[in-house]
PDB file of N, CA, C, O and CB in Angstrom:
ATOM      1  N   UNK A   1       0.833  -1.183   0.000  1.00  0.00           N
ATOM      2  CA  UNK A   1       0.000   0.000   0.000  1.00  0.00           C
ATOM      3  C   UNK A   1       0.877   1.245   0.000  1.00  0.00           C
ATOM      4  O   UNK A   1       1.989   1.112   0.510  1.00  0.00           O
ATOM      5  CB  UNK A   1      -0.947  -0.001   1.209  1.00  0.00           C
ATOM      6  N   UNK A   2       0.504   2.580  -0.555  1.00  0.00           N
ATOM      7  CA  UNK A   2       0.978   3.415  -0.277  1.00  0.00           C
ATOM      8  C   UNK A   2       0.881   4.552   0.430  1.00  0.00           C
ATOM      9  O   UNK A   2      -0.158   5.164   0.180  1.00  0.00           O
ATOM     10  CB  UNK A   2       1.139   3.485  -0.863  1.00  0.00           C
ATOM     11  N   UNK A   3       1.799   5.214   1.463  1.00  0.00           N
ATOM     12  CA  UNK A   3       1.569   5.933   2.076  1.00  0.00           C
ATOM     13  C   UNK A   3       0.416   6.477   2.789  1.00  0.00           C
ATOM     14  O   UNK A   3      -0.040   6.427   3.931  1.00  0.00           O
ATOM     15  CB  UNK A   3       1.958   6.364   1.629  1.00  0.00           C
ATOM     16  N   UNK A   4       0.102   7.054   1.591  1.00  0.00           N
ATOM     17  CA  UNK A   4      -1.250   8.016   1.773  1.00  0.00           C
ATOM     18  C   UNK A   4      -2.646   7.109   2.387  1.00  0.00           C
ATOM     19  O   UNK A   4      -3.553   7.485   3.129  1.00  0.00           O
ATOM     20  CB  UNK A   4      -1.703   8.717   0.049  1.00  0.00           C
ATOM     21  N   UNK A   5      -2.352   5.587   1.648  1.00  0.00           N
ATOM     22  CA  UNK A   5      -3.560   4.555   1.546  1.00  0.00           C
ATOM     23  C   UNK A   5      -3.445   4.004   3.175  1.00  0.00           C
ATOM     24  O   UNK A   5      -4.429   3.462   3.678  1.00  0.00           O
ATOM     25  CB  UNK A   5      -3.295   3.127   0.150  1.00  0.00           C
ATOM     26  N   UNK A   6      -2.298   4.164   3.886  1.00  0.00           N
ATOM     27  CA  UNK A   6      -1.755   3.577   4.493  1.00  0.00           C
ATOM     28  C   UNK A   6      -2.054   4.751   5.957  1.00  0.00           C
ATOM     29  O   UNK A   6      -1.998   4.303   7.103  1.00  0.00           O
ATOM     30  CB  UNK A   6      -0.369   3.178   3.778  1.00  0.00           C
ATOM     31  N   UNK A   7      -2.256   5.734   5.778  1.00  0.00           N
ATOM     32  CA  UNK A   7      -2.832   6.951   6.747  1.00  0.00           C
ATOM     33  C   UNK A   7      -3.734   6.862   6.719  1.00  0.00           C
ATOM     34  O   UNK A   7      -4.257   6.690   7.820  1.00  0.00           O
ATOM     35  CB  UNK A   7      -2.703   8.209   6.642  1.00  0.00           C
ATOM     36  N   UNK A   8      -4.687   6.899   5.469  1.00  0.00           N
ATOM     37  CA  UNK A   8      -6.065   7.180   5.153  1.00  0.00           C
ATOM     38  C   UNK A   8      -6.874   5.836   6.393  1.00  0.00           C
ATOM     39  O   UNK A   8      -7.617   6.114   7.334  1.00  0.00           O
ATOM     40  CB  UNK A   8      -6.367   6.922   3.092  1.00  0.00           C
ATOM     41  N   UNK A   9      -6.466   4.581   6.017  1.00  0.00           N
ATOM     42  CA  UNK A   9      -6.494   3.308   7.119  1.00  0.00           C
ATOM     43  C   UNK A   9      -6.677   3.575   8.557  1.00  0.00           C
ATOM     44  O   UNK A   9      -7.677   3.452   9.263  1.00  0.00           O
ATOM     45  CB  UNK A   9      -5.174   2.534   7.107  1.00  0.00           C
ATOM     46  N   UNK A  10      -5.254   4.045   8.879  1.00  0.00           N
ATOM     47  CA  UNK A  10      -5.562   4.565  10.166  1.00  0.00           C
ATOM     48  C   UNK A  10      -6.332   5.976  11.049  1.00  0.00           C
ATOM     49  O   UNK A  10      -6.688   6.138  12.216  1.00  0.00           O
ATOM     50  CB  UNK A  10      -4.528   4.517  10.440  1.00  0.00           C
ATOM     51  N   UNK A  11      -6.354   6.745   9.946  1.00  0.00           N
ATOM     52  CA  UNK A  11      -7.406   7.779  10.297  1.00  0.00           C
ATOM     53  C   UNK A  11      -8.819   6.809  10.609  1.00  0.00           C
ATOM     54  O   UNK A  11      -9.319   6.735  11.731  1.00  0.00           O
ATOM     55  CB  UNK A  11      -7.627   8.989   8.882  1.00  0.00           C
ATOM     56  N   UNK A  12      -9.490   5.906   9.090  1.00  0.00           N
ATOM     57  CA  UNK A  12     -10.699   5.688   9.441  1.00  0.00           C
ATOM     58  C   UNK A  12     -10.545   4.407  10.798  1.00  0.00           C
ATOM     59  O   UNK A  12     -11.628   3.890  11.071  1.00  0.00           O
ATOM     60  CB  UNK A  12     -11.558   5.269   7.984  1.00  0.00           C
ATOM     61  N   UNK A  13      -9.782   4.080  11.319  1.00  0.00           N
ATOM     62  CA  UNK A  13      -9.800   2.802  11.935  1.00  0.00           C
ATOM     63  C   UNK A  13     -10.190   3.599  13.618  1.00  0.00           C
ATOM     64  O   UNK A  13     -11.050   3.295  14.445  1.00  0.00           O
ATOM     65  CB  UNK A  13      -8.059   1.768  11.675  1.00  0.00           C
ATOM     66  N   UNK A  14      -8.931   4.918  13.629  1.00  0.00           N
ATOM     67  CA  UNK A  14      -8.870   5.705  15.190  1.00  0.00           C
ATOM     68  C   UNK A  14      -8.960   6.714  14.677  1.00  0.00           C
ATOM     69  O   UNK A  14      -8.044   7.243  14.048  1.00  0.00           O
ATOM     70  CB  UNK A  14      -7.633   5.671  16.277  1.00  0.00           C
ATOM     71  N   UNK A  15     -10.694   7.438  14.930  1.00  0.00           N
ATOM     72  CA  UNK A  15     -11.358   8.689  14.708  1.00  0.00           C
ATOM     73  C   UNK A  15     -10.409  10.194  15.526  1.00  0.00           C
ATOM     74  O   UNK A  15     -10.328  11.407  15.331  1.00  0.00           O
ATOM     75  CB  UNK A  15     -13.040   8.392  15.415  1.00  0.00           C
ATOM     76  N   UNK A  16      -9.884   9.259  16.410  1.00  0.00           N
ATOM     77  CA  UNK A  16      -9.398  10.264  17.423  1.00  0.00           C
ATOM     78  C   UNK A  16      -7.993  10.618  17.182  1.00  0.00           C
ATOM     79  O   UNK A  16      -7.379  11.369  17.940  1.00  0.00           O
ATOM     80  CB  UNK A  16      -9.532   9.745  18.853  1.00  0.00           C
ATOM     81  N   UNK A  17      -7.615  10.228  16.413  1.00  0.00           N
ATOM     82  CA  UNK A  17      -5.971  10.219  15.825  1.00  0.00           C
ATOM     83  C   UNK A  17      -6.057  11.359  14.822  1.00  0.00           C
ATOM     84  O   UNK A  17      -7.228  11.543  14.489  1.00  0.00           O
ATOM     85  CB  UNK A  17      -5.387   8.608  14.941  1.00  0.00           C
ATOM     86  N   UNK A  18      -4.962  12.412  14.070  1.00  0.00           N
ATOM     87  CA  UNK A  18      -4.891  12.990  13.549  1.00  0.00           C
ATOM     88  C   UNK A  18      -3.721  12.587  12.829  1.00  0.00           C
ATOM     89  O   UNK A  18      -3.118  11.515  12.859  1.00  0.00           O
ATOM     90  CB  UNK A  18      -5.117  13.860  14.054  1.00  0.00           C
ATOM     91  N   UNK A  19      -3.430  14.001  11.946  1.00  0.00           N
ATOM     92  CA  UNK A  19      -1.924  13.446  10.975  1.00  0.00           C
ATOM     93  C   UNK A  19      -0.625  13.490  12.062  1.00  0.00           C
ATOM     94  O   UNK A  19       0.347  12.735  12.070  1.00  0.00           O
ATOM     95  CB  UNK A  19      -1.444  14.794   9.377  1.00  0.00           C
ATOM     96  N   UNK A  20      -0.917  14.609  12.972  1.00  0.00           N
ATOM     97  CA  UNK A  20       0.227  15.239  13.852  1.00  0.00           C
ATOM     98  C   UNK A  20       0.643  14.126  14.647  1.00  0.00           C
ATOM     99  O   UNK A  20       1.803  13.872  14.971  1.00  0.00           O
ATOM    100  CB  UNK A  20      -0.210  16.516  14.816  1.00  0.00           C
ATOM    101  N   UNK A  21      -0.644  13.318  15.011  1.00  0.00           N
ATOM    102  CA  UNK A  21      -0.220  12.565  16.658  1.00  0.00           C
ATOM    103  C   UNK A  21       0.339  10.802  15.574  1.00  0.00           C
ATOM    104  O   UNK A  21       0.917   9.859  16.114  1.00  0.00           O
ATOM    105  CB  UNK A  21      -2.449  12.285  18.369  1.00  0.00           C
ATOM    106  N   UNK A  22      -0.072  10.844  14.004  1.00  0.00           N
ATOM    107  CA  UNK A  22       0.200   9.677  13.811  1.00  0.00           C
ATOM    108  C   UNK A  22       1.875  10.180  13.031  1.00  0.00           C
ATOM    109  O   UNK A  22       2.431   9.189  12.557  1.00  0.00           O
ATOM    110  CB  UNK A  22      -1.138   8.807  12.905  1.00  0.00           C
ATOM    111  N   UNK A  23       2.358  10.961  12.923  1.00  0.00           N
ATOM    112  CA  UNK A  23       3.712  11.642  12.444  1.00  0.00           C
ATOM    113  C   UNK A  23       4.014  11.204  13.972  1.00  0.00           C
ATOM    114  O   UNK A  23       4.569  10.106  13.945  1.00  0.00           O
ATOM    115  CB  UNK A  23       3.833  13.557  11.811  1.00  0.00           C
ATOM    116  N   UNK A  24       3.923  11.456  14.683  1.00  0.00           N
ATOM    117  CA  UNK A  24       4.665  11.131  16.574  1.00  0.00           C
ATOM    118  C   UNK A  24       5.071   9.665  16.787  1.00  0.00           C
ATOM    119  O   UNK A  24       6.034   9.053  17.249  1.00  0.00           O
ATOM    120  CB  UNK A  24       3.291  11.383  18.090  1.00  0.00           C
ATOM    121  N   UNK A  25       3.529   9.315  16.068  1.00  0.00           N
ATOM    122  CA  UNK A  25       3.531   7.776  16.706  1.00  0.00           C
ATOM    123  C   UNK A  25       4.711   6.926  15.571  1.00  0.00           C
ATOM    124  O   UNK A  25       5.475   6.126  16.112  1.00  0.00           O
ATOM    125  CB  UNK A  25       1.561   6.923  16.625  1.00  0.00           C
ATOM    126  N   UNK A  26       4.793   7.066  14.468  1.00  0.00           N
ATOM    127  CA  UNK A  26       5.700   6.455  13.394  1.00  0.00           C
ATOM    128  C   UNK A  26       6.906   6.839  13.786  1.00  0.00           C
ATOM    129  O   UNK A  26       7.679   5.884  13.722  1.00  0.00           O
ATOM    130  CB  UNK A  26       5.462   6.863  11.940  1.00  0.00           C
ATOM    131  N   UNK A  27       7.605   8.178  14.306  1.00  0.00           N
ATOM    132  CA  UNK A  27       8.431   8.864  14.964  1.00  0.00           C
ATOM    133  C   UNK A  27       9.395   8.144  15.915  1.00  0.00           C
ATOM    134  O   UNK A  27      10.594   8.005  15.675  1.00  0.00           O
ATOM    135  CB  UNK A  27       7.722   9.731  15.556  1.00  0.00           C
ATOM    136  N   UNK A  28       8.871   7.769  16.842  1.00  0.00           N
ATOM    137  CA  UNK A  28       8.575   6.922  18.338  1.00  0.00           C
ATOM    138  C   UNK A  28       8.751   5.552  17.142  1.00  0.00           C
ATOM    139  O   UNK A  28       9.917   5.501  16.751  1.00  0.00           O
ATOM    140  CB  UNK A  28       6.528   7.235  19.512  1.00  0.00           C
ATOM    141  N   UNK A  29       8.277   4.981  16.806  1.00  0.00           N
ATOM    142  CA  UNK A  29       8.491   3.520  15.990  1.00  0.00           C
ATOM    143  C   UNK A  29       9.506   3.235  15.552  1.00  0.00           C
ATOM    144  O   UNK A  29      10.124   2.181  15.699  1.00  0.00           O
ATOM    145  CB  UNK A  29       7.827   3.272  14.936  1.00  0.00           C
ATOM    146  N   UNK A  30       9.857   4.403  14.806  1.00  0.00           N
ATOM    147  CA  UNK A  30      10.935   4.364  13.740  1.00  0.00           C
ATOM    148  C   UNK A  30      12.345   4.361  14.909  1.00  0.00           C
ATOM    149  O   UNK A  30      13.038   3.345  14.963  1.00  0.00           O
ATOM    150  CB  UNK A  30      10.813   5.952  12.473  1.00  0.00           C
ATOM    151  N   UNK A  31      12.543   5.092  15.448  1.00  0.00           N
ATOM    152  CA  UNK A  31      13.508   5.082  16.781  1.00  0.00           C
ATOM    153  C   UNK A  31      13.568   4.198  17.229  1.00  0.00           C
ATOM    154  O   UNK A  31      14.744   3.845  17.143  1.00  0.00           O
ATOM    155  CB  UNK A  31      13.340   5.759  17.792  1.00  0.00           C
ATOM    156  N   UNK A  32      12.723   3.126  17.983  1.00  0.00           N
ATOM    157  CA  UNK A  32      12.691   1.728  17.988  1.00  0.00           C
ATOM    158  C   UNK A  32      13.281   1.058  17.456  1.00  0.00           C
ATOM    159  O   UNK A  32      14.268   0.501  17.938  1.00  0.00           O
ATOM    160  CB  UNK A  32      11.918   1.305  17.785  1.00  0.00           C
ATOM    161  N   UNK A  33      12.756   0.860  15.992  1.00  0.00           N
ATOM    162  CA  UNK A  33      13.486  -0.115  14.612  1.00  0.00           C
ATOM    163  C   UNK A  33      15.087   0.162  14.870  1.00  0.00           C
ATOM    164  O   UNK A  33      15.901  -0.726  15.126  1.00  0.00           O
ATOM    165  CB  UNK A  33      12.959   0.579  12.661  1.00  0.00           C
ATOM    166  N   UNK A  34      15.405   1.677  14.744  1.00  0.00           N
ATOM    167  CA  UNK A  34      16.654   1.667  14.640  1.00  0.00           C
ATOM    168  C   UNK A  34      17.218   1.556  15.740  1.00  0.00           C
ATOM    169  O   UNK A  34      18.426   1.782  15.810  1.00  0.00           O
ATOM    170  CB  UNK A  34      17.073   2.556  14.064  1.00  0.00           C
ATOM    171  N   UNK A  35      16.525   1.202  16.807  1.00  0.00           N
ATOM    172  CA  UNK A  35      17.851   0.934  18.085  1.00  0.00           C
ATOM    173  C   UNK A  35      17.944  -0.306  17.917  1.00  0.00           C
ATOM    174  O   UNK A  35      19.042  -0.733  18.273  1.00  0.00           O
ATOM    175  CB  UNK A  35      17.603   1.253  19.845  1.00  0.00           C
ATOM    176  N   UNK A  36      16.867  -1.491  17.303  1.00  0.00           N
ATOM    177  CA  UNK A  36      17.071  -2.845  17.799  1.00  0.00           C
ATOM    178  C   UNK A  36      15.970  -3.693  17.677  1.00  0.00           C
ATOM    179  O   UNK A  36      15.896  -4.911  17.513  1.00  0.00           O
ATOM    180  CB  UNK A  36      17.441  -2.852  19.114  1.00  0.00           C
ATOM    181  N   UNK A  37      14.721  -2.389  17.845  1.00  0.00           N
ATOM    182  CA  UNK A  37      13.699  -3.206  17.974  1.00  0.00           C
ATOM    183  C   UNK A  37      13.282  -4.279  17.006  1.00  0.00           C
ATOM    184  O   UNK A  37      13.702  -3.921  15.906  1.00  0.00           O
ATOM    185  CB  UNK A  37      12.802  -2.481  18.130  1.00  0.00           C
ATOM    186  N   UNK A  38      12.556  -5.603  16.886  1.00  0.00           N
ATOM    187  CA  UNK A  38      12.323  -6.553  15.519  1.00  0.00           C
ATOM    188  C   UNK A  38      11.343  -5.783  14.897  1.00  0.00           C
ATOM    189  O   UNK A  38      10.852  -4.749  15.350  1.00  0.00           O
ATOM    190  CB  UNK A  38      11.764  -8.206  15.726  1.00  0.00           C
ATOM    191  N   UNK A  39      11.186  -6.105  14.275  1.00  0.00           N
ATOM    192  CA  UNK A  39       9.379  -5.503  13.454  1.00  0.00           C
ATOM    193  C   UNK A  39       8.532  -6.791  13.813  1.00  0.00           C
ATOM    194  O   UNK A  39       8.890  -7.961  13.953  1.00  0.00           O
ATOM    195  CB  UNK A  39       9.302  -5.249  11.140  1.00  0.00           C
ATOM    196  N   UNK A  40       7.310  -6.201  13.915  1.00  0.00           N
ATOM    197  CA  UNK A  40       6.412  -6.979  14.094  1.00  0.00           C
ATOM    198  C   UNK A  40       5.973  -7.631  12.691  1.00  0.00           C
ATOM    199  O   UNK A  40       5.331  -8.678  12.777  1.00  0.00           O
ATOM    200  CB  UNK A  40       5.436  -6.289  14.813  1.00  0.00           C
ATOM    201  N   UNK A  41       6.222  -7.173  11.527  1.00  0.00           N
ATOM    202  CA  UNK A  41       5.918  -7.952  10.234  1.00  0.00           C
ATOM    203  C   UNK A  41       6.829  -8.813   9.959  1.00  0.00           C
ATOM    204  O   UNK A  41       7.973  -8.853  10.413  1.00  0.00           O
ATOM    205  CB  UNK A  41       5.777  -7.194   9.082  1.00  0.00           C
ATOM    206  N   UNK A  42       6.087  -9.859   8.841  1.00  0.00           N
ATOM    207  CA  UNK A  42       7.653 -10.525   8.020  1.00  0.00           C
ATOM    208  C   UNK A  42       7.735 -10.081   6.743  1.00  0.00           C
ATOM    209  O   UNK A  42       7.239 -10.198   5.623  1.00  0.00           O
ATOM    210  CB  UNK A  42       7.790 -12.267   7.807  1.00  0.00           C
ATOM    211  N   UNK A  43       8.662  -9.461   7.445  1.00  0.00           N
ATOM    212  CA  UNK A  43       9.398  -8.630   6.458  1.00  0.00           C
ATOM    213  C   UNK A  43      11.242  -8.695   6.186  1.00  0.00           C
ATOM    214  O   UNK A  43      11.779  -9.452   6.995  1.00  0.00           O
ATOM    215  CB  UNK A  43       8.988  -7.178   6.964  1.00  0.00           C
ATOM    216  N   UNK A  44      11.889  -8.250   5.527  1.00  0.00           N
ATOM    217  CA  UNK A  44      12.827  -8.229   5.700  1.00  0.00           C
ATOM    218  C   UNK A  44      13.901  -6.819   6.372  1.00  0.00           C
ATOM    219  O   UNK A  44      14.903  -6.641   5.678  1.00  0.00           O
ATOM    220  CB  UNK A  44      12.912  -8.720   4.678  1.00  0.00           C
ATOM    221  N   UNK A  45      13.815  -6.201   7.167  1.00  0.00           N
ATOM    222  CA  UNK A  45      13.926  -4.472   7.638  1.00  0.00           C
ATOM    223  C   UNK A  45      15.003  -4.022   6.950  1.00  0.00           C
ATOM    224  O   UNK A  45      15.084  -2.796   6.863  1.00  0.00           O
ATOM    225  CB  UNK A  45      14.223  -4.073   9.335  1.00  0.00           C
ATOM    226  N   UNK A  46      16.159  -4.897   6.251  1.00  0.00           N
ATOM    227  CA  UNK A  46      16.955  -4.153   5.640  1.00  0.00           C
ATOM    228  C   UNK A  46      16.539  -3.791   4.187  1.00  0.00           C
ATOM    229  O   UNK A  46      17.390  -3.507   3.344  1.00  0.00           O
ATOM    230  CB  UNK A  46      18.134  -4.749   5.729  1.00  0.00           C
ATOM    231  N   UNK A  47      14.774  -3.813   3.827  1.00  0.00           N
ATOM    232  CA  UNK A  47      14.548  -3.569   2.336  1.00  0.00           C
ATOM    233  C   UNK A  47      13.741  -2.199   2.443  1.00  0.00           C
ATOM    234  O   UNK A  47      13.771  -1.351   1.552  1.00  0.00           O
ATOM    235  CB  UNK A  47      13.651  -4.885   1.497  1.00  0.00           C
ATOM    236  N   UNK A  48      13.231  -2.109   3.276  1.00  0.00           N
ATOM    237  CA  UNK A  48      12.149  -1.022   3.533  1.00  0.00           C
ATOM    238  C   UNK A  48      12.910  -0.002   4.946  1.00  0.00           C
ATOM    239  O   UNK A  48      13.588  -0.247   5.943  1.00  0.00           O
ATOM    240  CB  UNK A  48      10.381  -1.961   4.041  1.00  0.00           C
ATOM    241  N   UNK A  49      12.368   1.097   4.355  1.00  0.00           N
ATOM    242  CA  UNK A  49      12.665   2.394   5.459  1.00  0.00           C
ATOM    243  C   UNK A  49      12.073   2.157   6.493  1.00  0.00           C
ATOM    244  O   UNK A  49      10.975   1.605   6.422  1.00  0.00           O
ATOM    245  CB  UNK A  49      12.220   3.820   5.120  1.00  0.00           C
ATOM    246  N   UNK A  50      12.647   2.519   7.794  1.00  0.00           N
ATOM    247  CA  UNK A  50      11.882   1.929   8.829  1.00  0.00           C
ATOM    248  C   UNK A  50      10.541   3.143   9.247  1.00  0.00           C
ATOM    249  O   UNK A  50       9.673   2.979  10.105  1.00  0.00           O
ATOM    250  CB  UNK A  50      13.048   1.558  10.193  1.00  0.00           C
ATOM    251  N   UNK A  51      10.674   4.012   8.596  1.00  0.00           N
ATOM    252  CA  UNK A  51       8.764   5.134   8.465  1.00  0.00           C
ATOM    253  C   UNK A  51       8.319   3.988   8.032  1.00  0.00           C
ATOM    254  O   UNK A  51       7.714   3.287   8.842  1.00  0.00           O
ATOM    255  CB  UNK A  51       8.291   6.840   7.058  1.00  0.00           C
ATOM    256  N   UNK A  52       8.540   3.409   6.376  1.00  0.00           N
ATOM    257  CA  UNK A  52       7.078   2.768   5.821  1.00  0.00           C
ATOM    258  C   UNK A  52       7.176   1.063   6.550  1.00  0.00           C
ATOM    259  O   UNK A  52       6.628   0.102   6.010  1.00  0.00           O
ATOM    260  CB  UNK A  52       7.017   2.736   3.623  1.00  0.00           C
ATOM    261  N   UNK A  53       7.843   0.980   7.627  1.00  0.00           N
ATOM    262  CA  UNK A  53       7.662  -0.310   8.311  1.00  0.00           C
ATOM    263  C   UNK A  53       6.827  -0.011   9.598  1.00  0.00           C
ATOM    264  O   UNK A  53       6.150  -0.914  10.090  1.00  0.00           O
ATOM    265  CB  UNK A  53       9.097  -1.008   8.663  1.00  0.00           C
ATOM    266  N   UNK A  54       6.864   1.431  10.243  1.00  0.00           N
ATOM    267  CA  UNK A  54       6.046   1.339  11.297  1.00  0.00           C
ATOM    268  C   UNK A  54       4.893   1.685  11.163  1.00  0.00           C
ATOM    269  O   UNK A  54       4.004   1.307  11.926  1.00  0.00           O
ATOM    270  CB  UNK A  54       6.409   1.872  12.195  1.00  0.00           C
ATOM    271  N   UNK A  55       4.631   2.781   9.766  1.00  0.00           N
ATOM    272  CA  UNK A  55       3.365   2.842   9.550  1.00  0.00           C
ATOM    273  C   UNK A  55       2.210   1.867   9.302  1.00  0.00           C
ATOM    274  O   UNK A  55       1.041   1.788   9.677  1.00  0.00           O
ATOM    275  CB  UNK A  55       3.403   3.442   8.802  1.00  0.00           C
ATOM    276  N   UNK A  56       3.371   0.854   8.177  1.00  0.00           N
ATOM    277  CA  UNK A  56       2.385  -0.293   8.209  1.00  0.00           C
ATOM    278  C   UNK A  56       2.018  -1.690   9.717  1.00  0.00           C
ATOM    279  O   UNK A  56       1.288  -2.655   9.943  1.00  0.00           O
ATOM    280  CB  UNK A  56       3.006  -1.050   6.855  1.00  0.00           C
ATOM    281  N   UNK A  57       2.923  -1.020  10.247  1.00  0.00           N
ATOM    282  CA  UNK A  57       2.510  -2.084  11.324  1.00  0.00           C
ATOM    283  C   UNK A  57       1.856  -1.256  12.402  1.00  0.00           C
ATOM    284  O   UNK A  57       1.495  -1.918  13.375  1.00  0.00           O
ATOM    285  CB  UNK A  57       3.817  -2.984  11.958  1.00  0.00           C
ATOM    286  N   UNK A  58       1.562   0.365  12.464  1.00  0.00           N
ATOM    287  CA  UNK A  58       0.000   0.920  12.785  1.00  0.00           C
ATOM    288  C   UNK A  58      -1.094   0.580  12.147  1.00  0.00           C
ATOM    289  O   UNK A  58      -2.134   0.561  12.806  1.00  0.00           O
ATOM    290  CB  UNK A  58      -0.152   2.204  12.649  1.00  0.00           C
ATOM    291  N   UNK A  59      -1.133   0.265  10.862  1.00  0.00           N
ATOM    292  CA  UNK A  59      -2.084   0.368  10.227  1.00  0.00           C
ATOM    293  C   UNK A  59      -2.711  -1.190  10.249  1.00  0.00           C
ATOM    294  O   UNK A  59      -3.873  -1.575  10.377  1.00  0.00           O
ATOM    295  CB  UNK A  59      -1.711   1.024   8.954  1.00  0.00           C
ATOM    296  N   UNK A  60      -1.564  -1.858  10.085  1.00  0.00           N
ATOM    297  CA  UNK A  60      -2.700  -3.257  10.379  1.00  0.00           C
ATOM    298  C   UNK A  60      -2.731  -3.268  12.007  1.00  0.00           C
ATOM    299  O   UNK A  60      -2.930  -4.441  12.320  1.00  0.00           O
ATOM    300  CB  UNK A  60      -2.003  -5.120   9.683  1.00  0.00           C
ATOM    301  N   UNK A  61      -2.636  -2.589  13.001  1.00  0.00           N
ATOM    302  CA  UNK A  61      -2.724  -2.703  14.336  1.00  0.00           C
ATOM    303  C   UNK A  61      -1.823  -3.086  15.058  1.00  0.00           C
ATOM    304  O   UNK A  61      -1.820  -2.860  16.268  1.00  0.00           O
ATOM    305  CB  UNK A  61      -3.511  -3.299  14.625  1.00  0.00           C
ATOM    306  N   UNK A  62      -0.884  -3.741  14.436  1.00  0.00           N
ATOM    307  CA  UNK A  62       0.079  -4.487  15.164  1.00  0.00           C
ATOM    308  C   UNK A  62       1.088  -3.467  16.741  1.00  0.00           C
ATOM    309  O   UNK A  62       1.649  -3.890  17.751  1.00  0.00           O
ATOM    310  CB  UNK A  62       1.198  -5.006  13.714  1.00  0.00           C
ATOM    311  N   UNK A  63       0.922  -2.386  16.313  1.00  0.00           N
ATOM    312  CA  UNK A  63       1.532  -1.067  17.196  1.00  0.00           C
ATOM    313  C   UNK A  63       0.111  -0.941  17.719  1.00  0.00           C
ATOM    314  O   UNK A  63      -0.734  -1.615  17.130  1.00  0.00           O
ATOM    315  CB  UNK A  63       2.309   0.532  16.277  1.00  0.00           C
ATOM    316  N   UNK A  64      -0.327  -0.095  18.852  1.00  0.00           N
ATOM    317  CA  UNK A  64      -1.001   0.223  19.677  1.00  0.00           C
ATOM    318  C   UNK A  64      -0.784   1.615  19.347  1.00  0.00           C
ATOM    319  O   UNK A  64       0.428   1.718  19.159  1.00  0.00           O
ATOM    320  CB  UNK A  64      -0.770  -0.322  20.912  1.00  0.00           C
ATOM    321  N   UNK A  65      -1.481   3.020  19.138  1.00  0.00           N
ATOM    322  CA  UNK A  65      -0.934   4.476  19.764  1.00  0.00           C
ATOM    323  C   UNK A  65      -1.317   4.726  20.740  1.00  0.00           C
ATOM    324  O   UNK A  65      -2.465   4.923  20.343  1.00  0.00           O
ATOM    325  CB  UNK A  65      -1.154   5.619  19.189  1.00  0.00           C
ATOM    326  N   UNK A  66      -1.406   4.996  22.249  1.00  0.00           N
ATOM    327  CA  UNK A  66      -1.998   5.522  23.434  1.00  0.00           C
ATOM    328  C   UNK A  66      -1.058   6.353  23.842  1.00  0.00           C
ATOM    329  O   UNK A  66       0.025   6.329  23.257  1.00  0.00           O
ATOM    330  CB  UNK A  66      -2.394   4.580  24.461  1.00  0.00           C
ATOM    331  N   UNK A  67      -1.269   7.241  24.905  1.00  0.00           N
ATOM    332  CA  UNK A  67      -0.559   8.171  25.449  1.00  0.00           C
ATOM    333  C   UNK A  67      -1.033   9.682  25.456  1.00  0.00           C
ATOM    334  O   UNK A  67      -0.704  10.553  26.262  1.00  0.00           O
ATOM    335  CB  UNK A  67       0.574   8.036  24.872  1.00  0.00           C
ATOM    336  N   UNK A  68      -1.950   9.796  24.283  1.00  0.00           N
ATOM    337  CA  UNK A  68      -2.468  10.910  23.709  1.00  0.00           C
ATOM    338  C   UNK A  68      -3.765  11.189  24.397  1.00  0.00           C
ATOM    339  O   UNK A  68      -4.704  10.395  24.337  1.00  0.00           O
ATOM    340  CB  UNK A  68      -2.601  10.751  22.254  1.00  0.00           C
ATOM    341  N   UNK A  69      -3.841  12.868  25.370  1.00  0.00           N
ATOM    342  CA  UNK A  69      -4.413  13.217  26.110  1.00  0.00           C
ATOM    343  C   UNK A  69      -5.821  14.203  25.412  1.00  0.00           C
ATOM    344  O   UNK A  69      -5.463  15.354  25.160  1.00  0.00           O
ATOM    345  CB  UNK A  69      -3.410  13.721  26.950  1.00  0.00           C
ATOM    346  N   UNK A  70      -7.414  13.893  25.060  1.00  0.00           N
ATOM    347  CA  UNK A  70      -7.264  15.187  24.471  1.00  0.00           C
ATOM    348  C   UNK A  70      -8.036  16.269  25.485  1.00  0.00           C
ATOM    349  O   UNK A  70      -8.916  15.964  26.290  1.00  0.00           O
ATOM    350  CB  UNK A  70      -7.896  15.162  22.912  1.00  0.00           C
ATOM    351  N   UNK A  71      -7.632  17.267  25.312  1.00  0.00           N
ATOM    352  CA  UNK A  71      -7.966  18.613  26.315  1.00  0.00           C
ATOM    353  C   UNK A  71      -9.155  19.026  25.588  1.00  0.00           C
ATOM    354  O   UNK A  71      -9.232  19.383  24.412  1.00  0.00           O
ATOM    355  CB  UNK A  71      -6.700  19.991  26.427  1.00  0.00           C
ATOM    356  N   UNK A  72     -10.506  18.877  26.879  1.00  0.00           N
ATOM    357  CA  UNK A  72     -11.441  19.945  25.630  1.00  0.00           C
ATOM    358  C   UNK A  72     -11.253  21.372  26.450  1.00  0.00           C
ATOM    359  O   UNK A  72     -10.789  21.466  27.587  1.00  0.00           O
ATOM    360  CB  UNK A  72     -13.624  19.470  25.372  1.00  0.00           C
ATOM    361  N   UNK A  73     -11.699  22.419  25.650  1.00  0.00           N
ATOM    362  CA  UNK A  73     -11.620  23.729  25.983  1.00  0.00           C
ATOM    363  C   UNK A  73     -12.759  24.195  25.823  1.00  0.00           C
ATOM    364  O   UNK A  73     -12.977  25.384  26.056  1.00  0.00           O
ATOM    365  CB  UNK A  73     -10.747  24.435  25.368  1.00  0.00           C
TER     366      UNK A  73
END
């Protein structure tokens, strides 16, 4: 999938998610990958960038996002 198809997913999946907090959450992933972490897909991590490895493993669920507070005003 690409990118865009691959946001669009997780927007409709978590209403409450935006572009900002899912740029954080891939962010936070990607830092992971590169310290060590495995990927949760089978995949191979030295073929793919580790953005389009954590996005896709938000998007099929495999990542969780929580942490995100929202303030009403």
């Amino acid at each position: 999938m690409r990118t865009e198809e691959l946001t669009a997913k997780i927007l409709n999946d978590n209403p409450s998610l935006d572009n900002y907090k899912i740029a954080i959450a891939v962010a936070k992933r990607c830092d992971e990958l590169e310290n060590g972490a495995t990927s949760k897909l089978n995949i191979d991590p030295n073929k793919m960038k580790s953005a389009d490895i954590a996005l896709m493993e938000i998007a099929q669920g495999l990542i969780v996002i929580k942490g995100f507070v929202d303030i009403e005003k």
